[in-house]
N, C-alpha and C positions, 0 to 999 in steps of 0.2 A: 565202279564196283558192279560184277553183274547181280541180275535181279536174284538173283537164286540164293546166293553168299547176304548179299541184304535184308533178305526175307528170316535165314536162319541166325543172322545176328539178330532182328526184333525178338524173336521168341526167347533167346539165351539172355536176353535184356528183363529184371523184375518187372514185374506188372504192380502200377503204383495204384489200381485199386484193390488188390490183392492186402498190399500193404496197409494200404489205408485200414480193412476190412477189420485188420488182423490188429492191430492199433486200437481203433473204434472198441472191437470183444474186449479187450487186456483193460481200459480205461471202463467198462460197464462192469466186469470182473473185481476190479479194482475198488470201484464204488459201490458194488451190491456186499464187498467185504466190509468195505468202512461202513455202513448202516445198519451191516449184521452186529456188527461191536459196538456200534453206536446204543442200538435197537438194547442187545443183551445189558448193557452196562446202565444203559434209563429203568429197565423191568430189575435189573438188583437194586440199584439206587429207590425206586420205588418201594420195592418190600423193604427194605432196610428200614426206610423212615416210615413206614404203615408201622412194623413192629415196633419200632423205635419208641414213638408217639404211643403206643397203648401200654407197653411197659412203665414207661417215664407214666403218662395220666393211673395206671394201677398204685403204683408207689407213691403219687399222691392223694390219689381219694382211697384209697386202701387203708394206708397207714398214716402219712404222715398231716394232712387235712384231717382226720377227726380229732388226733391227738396233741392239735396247736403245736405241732414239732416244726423245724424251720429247717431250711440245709441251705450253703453256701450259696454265691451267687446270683444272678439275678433270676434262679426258681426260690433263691431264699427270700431275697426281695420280698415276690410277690404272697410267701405265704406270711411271712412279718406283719406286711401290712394285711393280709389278707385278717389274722389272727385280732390284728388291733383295732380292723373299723369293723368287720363282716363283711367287706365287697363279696362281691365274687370272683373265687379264685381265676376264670376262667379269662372274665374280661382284664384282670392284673394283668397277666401272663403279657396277653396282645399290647398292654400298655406299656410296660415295663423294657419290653423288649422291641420294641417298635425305633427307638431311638438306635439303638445295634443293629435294626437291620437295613437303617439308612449309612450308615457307620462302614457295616459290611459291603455297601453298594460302592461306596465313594473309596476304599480302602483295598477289597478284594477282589470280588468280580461282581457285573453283574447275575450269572450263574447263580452262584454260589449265596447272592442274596435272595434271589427268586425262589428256592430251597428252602433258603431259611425262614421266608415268609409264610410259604405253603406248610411247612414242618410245626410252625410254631401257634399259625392260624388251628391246622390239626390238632395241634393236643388240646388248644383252648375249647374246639369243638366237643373232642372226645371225654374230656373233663366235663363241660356241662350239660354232656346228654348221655354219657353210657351211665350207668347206676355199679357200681363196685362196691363189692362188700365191707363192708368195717371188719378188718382179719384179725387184731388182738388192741389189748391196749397197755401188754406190758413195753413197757418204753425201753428196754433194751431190743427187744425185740423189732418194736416199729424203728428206733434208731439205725438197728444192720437189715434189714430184709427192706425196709422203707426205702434207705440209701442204695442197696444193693437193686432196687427197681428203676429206682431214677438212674442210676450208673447207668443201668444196662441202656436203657431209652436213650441216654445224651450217648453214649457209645455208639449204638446201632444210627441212631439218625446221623456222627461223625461218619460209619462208616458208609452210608449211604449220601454223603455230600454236604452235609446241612450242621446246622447246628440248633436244638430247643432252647437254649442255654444262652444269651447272649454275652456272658463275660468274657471268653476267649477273643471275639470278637474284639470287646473295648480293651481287652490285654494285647493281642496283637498289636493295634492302634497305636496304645500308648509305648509300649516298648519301644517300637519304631522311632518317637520322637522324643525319648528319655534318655534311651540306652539301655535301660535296663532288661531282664529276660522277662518272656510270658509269664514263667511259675513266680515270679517277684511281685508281678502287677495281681497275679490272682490273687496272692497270699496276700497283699495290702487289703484287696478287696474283702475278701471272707474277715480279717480282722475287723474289718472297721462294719459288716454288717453283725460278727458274733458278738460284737462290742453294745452295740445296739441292743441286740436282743437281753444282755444279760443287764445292761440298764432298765430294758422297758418291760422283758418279759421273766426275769431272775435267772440267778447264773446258774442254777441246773435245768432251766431250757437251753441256756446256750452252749453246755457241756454236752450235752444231749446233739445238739446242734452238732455238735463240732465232729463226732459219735458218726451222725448220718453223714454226713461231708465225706469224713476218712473212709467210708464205704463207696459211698459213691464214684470219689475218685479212681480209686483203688481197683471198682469194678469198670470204668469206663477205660483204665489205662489194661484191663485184661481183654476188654472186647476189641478194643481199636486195634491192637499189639497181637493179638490170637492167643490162641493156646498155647502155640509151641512159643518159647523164646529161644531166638535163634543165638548163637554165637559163633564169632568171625576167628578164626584161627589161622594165624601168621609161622610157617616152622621152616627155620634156617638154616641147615646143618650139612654137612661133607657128604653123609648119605643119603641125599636126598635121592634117587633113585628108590633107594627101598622103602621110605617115608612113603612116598609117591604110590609103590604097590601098597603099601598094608593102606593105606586110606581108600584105595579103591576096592580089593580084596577082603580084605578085612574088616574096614567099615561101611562100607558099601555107597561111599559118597564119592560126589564128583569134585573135582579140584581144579584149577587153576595154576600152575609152572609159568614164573617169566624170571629174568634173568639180572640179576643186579651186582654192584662191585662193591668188596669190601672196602669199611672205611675206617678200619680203628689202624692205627702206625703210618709211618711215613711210609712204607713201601709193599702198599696194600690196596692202595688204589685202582691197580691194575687188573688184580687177581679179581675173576670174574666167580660169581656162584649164583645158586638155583634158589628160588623162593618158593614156597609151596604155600597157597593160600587156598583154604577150602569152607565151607558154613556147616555146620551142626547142630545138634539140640542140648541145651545144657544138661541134658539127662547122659549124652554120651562124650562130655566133656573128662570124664575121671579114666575111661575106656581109652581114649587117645592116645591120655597122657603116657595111661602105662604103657600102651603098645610102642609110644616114641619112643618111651626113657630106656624099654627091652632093646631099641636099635639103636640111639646115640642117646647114651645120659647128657651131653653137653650139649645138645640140643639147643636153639634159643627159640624159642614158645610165645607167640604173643598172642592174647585173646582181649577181642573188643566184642561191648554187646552191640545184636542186630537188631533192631526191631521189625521187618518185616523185609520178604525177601518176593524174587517175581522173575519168572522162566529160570532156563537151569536147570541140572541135576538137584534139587533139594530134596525130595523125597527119595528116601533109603530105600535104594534098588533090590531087589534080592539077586543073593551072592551067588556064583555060579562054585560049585563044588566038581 
């Protein structure tokens, strides 16, 4: 080959530290992304459980510590006992729950018990050193606003990774090796501590008890879950084209089309149709409907709840006119 044709084949040839270079940037790219999500998701996880932790400690030295009131689980526990020696509620806490978060080590992650240690260490802190006001002592009152602060704190510390609370913890555990679900194993649990209470401490504390519970849960299952509740909406009809516009058009959501075959008769199998899956808010669930039933009353409609949704169209676009 002469040297001339030689030399202009090297140059038309990649240059493999070019490559490398270009390699090397995409893989430092790469990892300065995952750190930034890493970075962002430890600074939420942190505030969650800072707030978490003084909500849940307000709800207890606020209301439900002056007023001997108890609530579910093992924050009922520790004020049961707490009500029937005098410990301090604080060291209970670290006691009570110390057992769940070797539980949570051997069971779920290590992560996720390291959380719960720091989350649970914190509120015992926050409890025997912030001063919180004594805010009423009418007992309806500390029963929903009491509950409703502990809810918010075991919610917020859930949504921040962790758990104050260790029963879910020994409910996951045991589920696993019973059979039976989480909310069966809690529901054993709260009876047999409301059971307690109305032995040792009379059954209108543990009415009362049960008062703060139904709030608490109630509110943790709003914070974990969010505001909106989301619902899943399945619609399978002949006009699914125009289904298809009025959901994007008209309700201003994103949707999902994929293709499936009928199966009701013997010679239906074949016949191919459109599925239209889309998510909304049960606030615009009655809006749908009508707008379906105005393009095929025969519609078939299927709605499952969501609890929580993630990337996507879910936020309502504004409609273009």
């Amino acid at each position: 080959m002469p040297l001339k044709q030689h030399h202009t084949l090297i140059r038309q040839l990649p240059i493999p530290s070019r490559i490398g270079k270009e390699e090397s940037q995409y893989r430092r790219a790469k990892k300065l992304h995952a750190f930034r999500v890493g970075a962002r998701r430890r600074v939420k996880d942190v505030a969650f459980m800072t707030v978490g932790v003084f909500s849940a400690a307000f709800g207890l030295e606020g209301f439900l510590l002056p007023n001997d009131f108890i609530d579910g689980g093992a924050t009922g526990i520790a004020l049961l006992v707490s009500s029937l020696t005098g410990w301090p509620l604080s060291a209970l806490l670290v006691l009570i729950n110390a057992p769940f978060i070797i539980i949570a080590y051997r069971s779920i992650s290590r992560e996720f018990a390291i959380k719960t240690m720091v989350a649970i260490l914190g509120l015992a802190a926050v409890t025997a050193s912030v001063p919180f006001p004594d805010m009423t002592h009418d007992k309806l009152l500390v029963a929903i606003f009491g509950g409703f602060c502990l809810g918010a704190g075991i919610g917020l510390s859930v949504r921040g990774g962790s758990v104050i609370d260790g029963t879910e913890v020994v409910a996951l555990a045991a589920s696993r090796k019973l059979g039976s679900t989480i909310g069966d194993v809690i529901m054993g649990i709260n009876l047999i501590i409301f059971g307690v209470a109305a032995w040792l401490l009379g059954v209108e504390t543990a009415m009362y008890a049960m008062v703060t519970y139904l709030a608490a849960s109630k509110t943790v299952d709003f914070v974990v879950e969010g505001i909106e509740e989301y619902t899943g909406i399945t619609i399978i009809s002949p006009h699914h084209d125009e289904v298809r516009r009025m959901i994007t058009h008209v309700m201003g959501r994103g949707l999902t089309v994929y293709t499936g075959r009928r199966g009701y008769g013997k010679d239906t199998h074949s016949i191919e149709t459109e599925i239209i899956y889309c998510v909304i808010t049960r606030l615009e669930i009655s809006k749908l409907l009508t707008e379906v039933e105005k393009i095929d009353p025969n519609a078939f409609v299927v709605m499952s709840p969501v609890k929580d949704t993630r990337g996507g169209m879910i936020k309502k676009r504004p409609l273009e006119h």
